[in-house]
One Martini backbone bead per residue (centre of mass of N, CA, C, O) as a GRO file, in nm:
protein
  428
    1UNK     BB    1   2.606  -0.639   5.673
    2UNK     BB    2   2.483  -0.307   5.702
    3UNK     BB    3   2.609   0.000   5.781
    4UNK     BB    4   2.631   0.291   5.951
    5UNK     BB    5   2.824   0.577   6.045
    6UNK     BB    6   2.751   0.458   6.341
    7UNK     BB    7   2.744   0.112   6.343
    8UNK     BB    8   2.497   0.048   6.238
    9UNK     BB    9   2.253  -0.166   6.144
   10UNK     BB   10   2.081  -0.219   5.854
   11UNK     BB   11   2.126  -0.483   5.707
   12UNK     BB   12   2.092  -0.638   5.370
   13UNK     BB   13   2.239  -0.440   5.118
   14UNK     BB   14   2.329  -0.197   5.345
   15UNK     BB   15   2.380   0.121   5.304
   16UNK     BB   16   2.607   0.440   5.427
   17UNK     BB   17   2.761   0.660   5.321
   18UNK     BB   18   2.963   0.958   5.365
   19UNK     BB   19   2.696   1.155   5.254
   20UNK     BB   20   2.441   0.980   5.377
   21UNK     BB   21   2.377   0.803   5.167
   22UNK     BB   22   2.144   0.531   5.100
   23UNK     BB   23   2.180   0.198   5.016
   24UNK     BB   24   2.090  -0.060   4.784
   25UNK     BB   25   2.177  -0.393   4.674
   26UNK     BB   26   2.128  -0.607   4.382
   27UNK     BB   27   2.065  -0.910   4.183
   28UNK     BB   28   1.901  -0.956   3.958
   29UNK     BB   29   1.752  -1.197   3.705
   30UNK     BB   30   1.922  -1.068   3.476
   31UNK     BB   31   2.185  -0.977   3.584
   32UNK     BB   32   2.119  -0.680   3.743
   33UNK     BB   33   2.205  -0.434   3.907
   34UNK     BB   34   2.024  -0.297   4.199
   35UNK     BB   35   1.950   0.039   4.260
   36UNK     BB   36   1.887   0.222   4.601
   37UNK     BB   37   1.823   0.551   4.696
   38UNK     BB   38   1.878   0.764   4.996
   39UNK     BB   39   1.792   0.973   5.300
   40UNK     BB   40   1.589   0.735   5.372
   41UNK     BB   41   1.570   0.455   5.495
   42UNK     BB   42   1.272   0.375   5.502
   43UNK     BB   43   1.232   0.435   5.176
   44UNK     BB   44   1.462   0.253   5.065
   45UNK     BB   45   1.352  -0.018   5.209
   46UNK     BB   46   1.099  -0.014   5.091
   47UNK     BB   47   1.173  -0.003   4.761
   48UNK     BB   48   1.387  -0.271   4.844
   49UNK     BB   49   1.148  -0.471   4.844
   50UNK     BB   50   0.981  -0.421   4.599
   51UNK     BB   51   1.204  -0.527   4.410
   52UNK     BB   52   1.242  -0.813   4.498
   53UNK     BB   53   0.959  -0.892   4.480
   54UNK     BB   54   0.938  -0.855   4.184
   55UNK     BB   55   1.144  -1.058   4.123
   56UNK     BB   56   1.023  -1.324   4.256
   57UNK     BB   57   0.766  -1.290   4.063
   58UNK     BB   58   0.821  -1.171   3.807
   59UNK     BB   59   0.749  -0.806   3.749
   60UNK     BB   60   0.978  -0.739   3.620
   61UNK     BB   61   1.202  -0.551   3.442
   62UNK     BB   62   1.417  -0.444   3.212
   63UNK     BB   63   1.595  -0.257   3.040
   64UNK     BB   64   1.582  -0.001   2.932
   65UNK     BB   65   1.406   0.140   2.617
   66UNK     BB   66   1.389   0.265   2.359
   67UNK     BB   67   1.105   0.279   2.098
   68UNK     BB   68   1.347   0.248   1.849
   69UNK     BB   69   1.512   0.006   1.927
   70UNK     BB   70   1.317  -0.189   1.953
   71UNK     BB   71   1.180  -0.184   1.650
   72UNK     BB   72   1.460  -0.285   1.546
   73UNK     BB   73   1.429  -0.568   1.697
   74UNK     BB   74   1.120  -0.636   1.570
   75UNK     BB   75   1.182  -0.639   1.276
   76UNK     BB   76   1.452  -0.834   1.297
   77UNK     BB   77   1.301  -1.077   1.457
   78UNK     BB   78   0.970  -1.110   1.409
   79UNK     BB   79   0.992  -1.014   1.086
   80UNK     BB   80   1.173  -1.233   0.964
   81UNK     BB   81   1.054  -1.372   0.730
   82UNK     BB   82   0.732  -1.264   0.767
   83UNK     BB   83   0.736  -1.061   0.572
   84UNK     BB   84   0.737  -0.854   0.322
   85UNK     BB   85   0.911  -0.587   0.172
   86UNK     BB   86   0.690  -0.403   0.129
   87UNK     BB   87   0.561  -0.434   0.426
   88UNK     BB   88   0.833  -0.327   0.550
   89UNK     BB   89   0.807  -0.039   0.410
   90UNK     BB   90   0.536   0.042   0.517
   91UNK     BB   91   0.613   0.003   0.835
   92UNK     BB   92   0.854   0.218   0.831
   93UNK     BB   93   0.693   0.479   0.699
   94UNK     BB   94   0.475   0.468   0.969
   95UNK     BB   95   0.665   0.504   1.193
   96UNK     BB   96   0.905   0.713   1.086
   97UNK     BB   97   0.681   0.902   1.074
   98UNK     BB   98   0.414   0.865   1.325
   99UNK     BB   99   0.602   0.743   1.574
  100UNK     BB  100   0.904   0.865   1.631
  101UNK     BB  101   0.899   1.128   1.685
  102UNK     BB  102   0.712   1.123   1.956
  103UNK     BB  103   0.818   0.808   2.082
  104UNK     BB  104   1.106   0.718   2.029
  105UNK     BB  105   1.285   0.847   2.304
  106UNK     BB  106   1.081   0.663   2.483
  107UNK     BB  107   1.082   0.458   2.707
  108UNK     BB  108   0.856   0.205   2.727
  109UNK     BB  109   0.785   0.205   3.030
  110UNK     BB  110   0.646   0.509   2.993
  111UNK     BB  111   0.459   0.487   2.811
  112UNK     BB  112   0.141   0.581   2.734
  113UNK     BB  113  -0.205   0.603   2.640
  114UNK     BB  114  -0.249   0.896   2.601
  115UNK     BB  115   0.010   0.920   2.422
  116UNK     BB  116  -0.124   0.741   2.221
  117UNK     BB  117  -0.376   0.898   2.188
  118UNK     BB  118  -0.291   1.199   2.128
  119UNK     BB  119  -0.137   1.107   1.842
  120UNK     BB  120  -0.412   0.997   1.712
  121UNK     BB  121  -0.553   1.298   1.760
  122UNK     BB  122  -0.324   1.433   1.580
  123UNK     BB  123  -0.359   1.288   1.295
  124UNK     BB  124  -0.632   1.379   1.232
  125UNK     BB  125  -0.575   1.707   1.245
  126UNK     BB  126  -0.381   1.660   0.982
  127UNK     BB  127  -0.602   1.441   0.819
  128UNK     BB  128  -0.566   1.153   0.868
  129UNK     BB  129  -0.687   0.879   0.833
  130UNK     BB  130  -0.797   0.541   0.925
  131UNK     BB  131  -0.564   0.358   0.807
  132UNK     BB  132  -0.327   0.503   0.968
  133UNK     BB  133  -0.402   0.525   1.235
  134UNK     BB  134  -0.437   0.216   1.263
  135UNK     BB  135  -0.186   0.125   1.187
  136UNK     BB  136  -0.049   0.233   1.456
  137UNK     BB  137  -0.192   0.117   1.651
  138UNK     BB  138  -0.113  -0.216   1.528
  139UNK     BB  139   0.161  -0.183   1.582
  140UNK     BB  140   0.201  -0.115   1.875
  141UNK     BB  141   0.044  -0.350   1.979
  142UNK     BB  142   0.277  -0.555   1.868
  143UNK     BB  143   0.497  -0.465   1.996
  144UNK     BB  144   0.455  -0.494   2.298
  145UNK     BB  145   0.377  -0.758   2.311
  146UNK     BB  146   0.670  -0.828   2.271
  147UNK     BB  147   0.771  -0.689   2.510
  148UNK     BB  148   0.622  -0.865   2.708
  149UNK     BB  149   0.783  -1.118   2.670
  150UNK     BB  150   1.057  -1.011   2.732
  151UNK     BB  151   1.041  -0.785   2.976
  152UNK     BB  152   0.967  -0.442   2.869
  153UNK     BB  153   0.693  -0.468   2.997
  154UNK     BB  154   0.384  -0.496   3.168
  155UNK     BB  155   0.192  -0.410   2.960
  156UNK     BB  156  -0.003  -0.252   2.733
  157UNK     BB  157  -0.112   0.107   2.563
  158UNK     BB  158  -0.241   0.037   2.324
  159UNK     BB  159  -0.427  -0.138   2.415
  160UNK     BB  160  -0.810  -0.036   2.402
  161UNK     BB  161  -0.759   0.137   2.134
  162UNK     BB  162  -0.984   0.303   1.972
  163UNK     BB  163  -1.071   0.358   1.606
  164UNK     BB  164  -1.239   0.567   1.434
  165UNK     BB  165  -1.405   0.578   1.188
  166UNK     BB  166  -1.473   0.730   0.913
  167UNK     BB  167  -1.686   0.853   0.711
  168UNK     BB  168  -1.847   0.735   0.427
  169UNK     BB  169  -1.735   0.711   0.149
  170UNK     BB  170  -1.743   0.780  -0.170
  171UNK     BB  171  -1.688   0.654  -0.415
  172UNK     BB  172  -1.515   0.700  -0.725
  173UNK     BB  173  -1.692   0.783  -1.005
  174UNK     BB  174  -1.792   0.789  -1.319
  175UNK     BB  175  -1.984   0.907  -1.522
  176UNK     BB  176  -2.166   0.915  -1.834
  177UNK     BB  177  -2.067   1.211  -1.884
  178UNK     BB  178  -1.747   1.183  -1.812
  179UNK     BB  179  -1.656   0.991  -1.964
  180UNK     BB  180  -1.742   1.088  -2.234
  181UNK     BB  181  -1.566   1.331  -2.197
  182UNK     BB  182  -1.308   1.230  -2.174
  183UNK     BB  183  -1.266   1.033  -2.426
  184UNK     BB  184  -1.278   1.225  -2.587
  185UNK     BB  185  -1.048   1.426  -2.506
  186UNK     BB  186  -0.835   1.234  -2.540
  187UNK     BB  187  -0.826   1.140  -2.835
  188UNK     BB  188  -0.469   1.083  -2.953
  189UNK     BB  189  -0.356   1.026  -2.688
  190UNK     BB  190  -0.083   0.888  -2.532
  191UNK     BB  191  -0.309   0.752  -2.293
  192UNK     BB  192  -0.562   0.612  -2.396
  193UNK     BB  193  -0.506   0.328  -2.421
  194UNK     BB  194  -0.453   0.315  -2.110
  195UNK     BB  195  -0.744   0.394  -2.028
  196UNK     BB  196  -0.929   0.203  -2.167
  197UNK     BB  197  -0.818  -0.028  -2.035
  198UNK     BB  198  -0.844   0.029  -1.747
  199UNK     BB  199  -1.209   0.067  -1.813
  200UNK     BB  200  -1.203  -0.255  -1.932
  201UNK     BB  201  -1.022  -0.417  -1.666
  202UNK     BB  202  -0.983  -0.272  -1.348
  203UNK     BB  203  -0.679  -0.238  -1.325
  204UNK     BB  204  -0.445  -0.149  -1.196
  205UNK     BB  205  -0.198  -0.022  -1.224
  206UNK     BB  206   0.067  -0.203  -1.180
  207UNK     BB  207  -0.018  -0.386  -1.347
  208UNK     BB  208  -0.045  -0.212  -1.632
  209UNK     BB  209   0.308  -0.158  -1.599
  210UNK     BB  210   0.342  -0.534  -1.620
  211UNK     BB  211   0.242  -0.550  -1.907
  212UNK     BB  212   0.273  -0.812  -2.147
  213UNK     BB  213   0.258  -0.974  -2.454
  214UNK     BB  214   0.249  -1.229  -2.334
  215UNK     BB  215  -0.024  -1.177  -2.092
  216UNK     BB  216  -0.181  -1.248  -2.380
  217UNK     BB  217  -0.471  -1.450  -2.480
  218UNK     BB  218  -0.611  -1.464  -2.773
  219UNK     BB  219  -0.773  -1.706  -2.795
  220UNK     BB  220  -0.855  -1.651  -2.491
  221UNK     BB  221  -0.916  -1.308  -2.470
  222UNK     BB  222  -0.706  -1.295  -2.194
  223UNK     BB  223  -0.580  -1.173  -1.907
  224UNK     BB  224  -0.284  -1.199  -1.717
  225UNK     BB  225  -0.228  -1.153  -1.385
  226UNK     BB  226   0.134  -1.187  -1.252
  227UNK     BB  227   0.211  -0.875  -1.170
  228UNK     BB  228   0.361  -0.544  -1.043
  229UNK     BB  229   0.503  -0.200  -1.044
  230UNK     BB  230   0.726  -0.039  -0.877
  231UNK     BB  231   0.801   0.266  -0.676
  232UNK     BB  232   1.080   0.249  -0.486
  233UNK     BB  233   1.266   0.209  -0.195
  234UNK     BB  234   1.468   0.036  -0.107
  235UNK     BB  235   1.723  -0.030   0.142
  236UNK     BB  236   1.945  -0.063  -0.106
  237UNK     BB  237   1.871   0.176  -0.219
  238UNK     BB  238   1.941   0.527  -0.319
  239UNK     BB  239   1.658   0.531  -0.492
  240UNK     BB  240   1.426   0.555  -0.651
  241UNK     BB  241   1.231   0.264  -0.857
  242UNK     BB  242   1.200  -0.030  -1.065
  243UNK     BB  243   0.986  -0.311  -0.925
  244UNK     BB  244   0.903  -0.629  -0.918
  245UNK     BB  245   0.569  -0.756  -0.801
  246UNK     BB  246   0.382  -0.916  -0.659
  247UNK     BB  247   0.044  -0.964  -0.640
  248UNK     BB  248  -0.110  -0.857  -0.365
  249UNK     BB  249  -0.256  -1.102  -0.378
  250UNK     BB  250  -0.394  -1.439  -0.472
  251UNK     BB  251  -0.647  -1.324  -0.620
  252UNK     BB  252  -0.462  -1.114  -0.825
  253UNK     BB  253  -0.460  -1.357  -0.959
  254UNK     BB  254  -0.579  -1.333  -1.292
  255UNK     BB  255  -0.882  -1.363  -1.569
  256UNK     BB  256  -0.916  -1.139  -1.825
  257UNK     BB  257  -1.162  -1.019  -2.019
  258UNK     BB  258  -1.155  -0.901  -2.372
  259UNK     BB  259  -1.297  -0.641  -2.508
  260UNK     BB  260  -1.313  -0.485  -2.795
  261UNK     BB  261  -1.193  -0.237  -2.679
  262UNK     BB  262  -0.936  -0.347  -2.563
  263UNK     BB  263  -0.838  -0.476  -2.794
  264UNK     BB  264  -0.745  -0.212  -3.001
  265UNK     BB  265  -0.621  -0.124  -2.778
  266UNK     BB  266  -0.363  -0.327  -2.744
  267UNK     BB  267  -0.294  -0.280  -3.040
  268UNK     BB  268  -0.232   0.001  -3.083
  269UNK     BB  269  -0.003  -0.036  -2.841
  270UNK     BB  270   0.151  -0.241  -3.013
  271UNK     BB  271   0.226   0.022  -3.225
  272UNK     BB  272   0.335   0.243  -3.039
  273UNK     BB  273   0.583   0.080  -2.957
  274UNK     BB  274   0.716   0.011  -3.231
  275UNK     BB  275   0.744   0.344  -3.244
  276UNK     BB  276   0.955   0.381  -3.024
  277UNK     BB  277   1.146   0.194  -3.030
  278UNK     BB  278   1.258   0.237  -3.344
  279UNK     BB  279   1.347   0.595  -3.237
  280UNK     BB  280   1.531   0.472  -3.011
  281UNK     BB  281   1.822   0.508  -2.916
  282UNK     BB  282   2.047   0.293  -2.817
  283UNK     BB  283   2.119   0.465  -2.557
  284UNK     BB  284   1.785   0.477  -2.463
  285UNK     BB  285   1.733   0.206  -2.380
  286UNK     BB  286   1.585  -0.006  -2.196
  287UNK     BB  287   1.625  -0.210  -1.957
  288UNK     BB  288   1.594  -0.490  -2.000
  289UNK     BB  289   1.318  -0.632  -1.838
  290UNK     BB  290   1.171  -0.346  -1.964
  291UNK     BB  291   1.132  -0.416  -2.292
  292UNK     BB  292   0.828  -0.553  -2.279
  293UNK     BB  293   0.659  -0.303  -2.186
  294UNK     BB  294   0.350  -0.204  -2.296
  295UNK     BB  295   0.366   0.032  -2.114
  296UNK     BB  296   0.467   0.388  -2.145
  297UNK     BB  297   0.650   0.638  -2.210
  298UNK     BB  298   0.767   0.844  -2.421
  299UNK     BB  299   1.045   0.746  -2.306
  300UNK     BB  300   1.051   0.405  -2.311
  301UNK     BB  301   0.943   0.398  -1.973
  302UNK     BB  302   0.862   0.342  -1.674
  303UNK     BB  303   0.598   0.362  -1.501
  304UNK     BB  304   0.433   0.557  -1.296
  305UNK     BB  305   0.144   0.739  -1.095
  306UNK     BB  306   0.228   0.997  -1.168
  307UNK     BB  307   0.208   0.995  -1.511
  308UNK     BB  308  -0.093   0.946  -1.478
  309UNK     BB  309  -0.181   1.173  -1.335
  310UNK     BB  310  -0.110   1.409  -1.509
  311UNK     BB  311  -0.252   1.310  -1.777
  312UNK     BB  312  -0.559   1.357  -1.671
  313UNK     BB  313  -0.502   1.647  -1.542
  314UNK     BB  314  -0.481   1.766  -1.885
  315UNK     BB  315  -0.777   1.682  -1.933
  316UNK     BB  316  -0.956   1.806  -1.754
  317UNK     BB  317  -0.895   2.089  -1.819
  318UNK     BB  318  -0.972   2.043  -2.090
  319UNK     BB  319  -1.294   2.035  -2.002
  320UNK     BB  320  -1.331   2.267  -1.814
  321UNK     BB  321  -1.287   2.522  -2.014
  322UNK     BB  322  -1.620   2.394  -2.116
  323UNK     BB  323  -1.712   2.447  -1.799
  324UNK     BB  324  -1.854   2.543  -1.549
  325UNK     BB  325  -1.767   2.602  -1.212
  326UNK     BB  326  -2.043   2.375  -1.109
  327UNK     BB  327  -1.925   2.138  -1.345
  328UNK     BB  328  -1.680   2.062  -1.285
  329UNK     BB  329  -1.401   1.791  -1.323
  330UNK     BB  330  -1.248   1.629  -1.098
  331UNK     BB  331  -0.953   1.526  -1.004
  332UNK     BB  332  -0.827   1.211  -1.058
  333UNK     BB  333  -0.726   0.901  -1.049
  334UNK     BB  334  -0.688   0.570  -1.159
  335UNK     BB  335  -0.848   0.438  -0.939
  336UNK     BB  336  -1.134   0.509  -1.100
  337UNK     BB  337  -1.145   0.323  -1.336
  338UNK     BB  338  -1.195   0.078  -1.105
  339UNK     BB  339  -1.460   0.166  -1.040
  340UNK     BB  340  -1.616   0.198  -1.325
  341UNK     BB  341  -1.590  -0.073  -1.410
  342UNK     BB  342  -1.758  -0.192  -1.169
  343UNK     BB  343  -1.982  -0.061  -1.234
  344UNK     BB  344  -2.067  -0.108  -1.493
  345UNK     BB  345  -2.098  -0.360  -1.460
  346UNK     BB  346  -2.363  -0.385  -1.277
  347UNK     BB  347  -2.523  -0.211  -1.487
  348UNK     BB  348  -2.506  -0.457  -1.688
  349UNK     BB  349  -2.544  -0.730  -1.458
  350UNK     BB  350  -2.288  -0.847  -1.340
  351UNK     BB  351  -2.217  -1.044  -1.106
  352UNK     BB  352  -2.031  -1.019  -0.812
  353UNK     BB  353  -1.852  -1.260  -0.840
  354UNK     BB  354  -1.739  -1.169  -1.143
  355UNK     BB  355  -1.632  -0.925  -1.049
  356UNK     BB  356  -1.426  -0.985  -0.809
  357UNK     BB  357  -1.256  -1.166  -1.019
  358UNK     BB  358  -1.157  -0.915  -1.165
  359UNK     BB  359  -1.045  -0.740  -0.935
  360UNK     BB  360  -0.917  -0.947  -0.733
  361UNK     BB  361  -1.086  -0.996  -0.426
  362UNK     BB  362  -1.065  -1.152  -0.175
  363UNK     BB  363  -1.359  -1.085  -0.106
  364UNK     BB  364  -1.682  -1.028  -0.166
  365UNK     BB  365  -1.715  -0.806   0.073
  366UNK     BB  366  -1.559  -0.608  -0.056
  367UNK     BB  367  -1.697  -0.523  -0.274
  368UNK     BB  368  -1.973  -0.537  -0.152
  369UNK     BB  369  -1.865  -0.241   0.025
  370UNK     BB  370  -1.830  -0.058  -0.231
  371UNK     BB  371  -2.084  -0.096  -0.434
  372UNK     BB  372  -2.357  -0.117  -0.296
  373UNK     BB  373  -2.498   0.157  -0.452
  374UNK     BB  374  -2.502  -0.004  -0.771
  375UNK     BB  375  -2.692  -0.239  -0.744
  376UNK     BB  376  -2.883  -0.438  -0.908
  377UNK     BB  377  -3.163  -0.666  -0.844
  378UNK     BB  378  -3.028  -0.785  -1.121
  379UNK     BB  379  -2.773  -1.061  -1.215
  380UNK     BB  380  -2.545  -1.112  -1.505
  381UNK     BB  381  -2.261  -1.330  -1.696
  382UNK     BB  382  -2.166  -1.103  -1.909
  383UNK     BB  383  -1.968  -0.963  -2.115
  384UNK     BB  384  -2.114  -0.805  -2.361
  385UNK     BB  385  -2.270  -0.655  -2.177
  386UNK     BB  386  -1.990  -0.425  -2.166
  387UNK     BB  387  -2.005  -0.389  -2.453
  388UNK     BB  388  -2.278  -0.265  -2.470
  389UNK     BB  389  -2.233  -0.034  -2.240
  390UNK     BB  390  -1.980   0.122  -2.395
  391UNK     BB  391  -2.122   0.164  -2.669
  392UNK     BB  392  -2.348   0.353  -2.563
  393UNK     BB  393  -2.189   0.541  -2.457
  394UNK     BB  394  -1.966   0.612  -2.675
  395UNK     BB  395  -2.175   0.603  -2.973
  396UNK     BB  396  -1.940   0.430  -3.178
  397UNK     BB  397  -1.978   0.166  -3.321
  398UNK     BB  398  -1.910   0.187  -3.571
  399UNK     BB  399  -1.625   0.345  -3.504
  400UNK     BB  400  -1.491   0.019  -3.425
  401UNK     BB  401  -1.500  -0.109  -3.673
  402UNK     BB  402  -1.359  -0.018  -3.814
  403UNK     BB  403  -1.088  -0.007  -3.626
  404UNK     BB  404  -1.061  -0.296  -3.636
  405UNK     BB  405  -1.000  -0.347  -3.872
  406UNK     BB  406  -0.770  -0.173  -3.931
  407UNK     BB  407  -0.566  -0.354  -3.681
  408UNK     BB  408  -0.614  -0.632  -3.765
  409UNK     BB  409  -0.450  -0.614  -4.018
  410UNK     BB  410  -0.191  -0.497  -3.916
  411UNK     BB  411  -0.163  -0.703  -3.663
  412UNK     BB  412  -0.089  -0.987  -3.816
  413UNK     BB  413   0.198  -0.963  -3.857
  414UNK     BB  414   0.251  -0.969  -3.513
  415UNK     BB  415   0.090  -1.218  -3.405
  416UNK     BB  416   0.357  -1.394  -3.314
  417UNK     BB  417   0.472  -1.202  -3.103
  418UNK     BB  418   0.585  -1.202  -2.820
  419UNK     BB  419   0.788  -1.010  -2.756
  420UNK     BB  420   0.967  -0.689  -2.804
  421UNK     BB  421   1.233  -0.818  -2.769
  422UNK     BB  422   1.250  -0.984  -2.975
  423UNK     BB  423   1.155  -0.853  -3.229
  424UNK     BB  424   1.423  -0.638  -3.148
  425UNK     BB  425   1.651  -0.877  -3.078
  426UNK     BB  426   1.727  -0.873  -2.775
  427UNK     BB  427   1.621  -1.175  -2.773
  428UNK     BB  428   1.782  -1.517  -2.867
   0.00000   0.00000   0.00000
C-alpha cells in the first residue's frame, strides 16, 4: 500500500515522490512495467484504474513500434517464404519510395485514417496512377492486420478506405497507318527483328529478351515461352543487373503459333546473332548463361527495357520529321506492340479465348476488359488470318515470299543448330 508525502495510504500501486509527483506502477500481461504519473493524484487513479482495465480485458497493446521497424519484422516474418522475390522487390520498393517516408518513424499506434487518407491523396497529386495508390493502400492494410494479431495496434487505420479507379485509359494501339509507317521507317535498322517478332507474336518484352534458338520448335512452328528476363537490382546485388525468372503467371508458360513473318523475322536474326559472335572479340564475350540469347544489344550484350524504348523513339523521330506538328506519331513503349498484336489478332477474326492464350493472361475477362473496343461481332480462330492481315497492312506479299525464300536457303545450314553457344563451341 503506498503512502504520500504526509503518511497518508494512497491504494496499491501508488505512491508519491519527493517532488510531489504520484506515480502508479502495475506490470501488465505483455511482462512490461506500466507507470501513470501526474501531478492530480484524482487523474493519475483514473489513468491508472483505465491500464489494469484494459490490461484484464486484454485490449491494451505491446510497445510503441514505429511503423519502419514493424514492416522489417512483417516482411521477414509473414512473408518469408511465401512471397516471390520480384513480389518482394516490388513491396519494398513501394513501401520505401511511397510510405516510408510519410510515416516510417511514427509509433504505428499514432498512425491516424486521416493520415494514410492524405498520403494517398497527396500520391494522386503527384501524378501516381490508381495502381501505385493502391498497391499502398493494400499493403498497409495488411501490414496493421498483422499488427493487430500480435497486439501492436487496435484497430487497422487504413482498413476502410476506398482508392478510387482513375477515369479509363484507352490501350496504347497503333493504328494501321502507324503500323505501317513505322516498319517501313525500321526496315534495315538493328532492332527490326525484334520489332517484328514482338507484333507478332504479342510476347512481352522480358519474354523475347530470354528467347533462345531453342524455344522454337519449327517442326510445330511455334515458340514456347518458358522464362523472362529482368534488369533489378536484387538484395544481394551490388547494383542492377540482369536474372532469369519464371514467366509473370501459370498462364504465361504458353506456345505461341509462329506466321510466315515472324519466321523470317527469326530466321533473319539468327543470322545477325551469328555474325555478332563472329566480330566480337574473345574479351567481349558475354557471360555463359547469356550467350545463347537470341536477341541482344548491338555489343551481343542481354536487353533491358530502356534500350528497346531507345530504339523506338529514334524511329518515332524519325517519322515525324515528315508528319504536320498536328499529325505527329507519338512516342510508345514495347508493350504497345502487345497491344496491337491483340488488336490485329480481333480485327483478323481470331476468338477472344484463342487471343488470351497467345498473350498468356490469367483470364478470359482481363483480355476483354484491355480490348472490349475493337472486338468485332464474329470470331474465329485460325492463325492465317493474322497472316492476311499483316501482309494487307504491309502491302508486301511479293517481298516476303522473295525474302523468305532468300533466308529458307541461307538458313538450311544452320537448321539443326541447337543454340548459339553449342554452334560457336562454348557448350561441349
Amino acid at each position: 500500500m503506498g503512502k504520500d508525502l504526509n503518511g497518508k495510504d494512497l491504494g496499491k500501486g501508488i505512491v508519491q515522490k519527493k517532488n510531489g509527483i504520484y506515480e502508479a506502477r502495475f506490470n501488465n500481461r505483455f511482462g512490461k512495467r506500466v507507470s501513470v504519473t501526474g501531478r492530480d493524484l484524482k487523474d493519475v487513479k483514473k489513468r491508472y484504474n483505465e491500464a489494469i482495465y484494459e490490461d484484464e480485458k486484454e485490449i491494451n497493446i505491446r510497445d510503441n513500434i514505429k511503423l519502419d521497424d514493424w514492416y522489417d519484422k512483417w516482411m521477414n516474418v509473414y512473408k518469408f517464404d511465401i512471397i516471390r522475390e520480384n513480389t518482394r522487390r516490388h513491396y519494398n520498393h513501394v513501401y520505401k519510395k511511397h510510405i516510408s517516408p510519410t510515416l516510417g518513424k511514427i509509433s504505428i499506434q499514432n498512425i491516424t485514417q486521416l493520415q494514410i487518407r492524405e498520403l494517398i491523396k497527396d500520391l494522386k497529386k503527384q501524378g501516381y496512377q490508381f495502381e501505385t495508390r493502391n498497391k499502398v493502400k493494400v499493403l498497409l492494410v495488411d501490414i496493421f492486420n498483422k499488427a493487430m494479431i500480435d497486439e501492436f495496434v487496435r484497430k487497422n487505420p487504413a482498413k476502410g478506405i476506398s482508392v478510387p479507379k482513375d477515369k479509363d485509359k484507352e490501350v496504347q494501339v497503333l493504328t494501321l497507318e502507324d503500323q505501317i509507317d513505322f516498319f517501313n521507317c525500321c526496315k534495315g535498322t538493328f532492332y527490326d527483328n525484334f520489332f517484328t517478332v514482338a507484333i507478332q507474336t504479342g510476347m512481352r518484352i522480358g519474354e523475347l529478351a530470354a528467347l533462345r534458338w531453342e524455344d522454337i520448335d519449327w517442326d510445330k512452328n511455334i515458340i514456347r515461352v518458358t522464362r523472362t528476363l529482368v534488369y533489378q537490382r536484387y538484395e544481394e546485388d551490388s547494383k542492377k543487373t540482369f536474372h532469369f525468372e519464371e514467366p509473370k503467371t501459370k498462364t504465361s508458360y504458353r506456345e505461341i503459333p509462329i506466321s510466315k513473318q515472324c519466321a523470317i523475322a527469326l530466321k533473319k536474326q539468327f543470322m545477325q546473332k551469328r555474325i555478332l559472335e563472329n566480330k566480337a572479340p574473345e574479351s567481349k564475350r558475354p557471360e555463359k548463361e547469356f550467350r545463347d540469347l537470341l536477341f541482344t544489344t548491338k555489343v551481343n550484350t542481354p536487353l533491358n527495357p530502356q534500350n528497346i524504348c531507345d530504339a523506338i523513339k529514334r524511329i518515332v523521330n524519325e517519322i515525324n520529321l515528315m508528319r504536320d506538328t498536328s499529325d505527329e506519331l507519338e512516342t510508345f513503349s514495347c508493350h504497345c506492340f502487345r497491344h496491337t498484336f491483340a488488336t490485329r489478332c480481333f480485327e483478323a477474326g481470331i476468338k477472344p479465348k484463342t487471343v488470351q492464350s497467345y498473350l498468356g493472361h490469367a483470364s478470359l475477362k482481363m483480355t476483354m476488359d484491355l480490348y472490349t473496343s475493337v472486338l468485332p461481332e464474329h470470331m474465329s480462330s485460325e492463325m492465317g488470318k493474322l497472316d492476311s492481315e499483316f501482309e494487307k497492312i504491309n502491302n508486301e506479299g511479293f517481298e516476303n515470299e522473295l525474302t523468305e525464300q532468300k533466308y529458307n536457303s541461307a538458313f538450311q545450314t544452320y537448321k539443326k543448330v541447337v543454340n548459339f553457344g553449342e554452334y560457336l563451341g562454348y557448350v561441349k
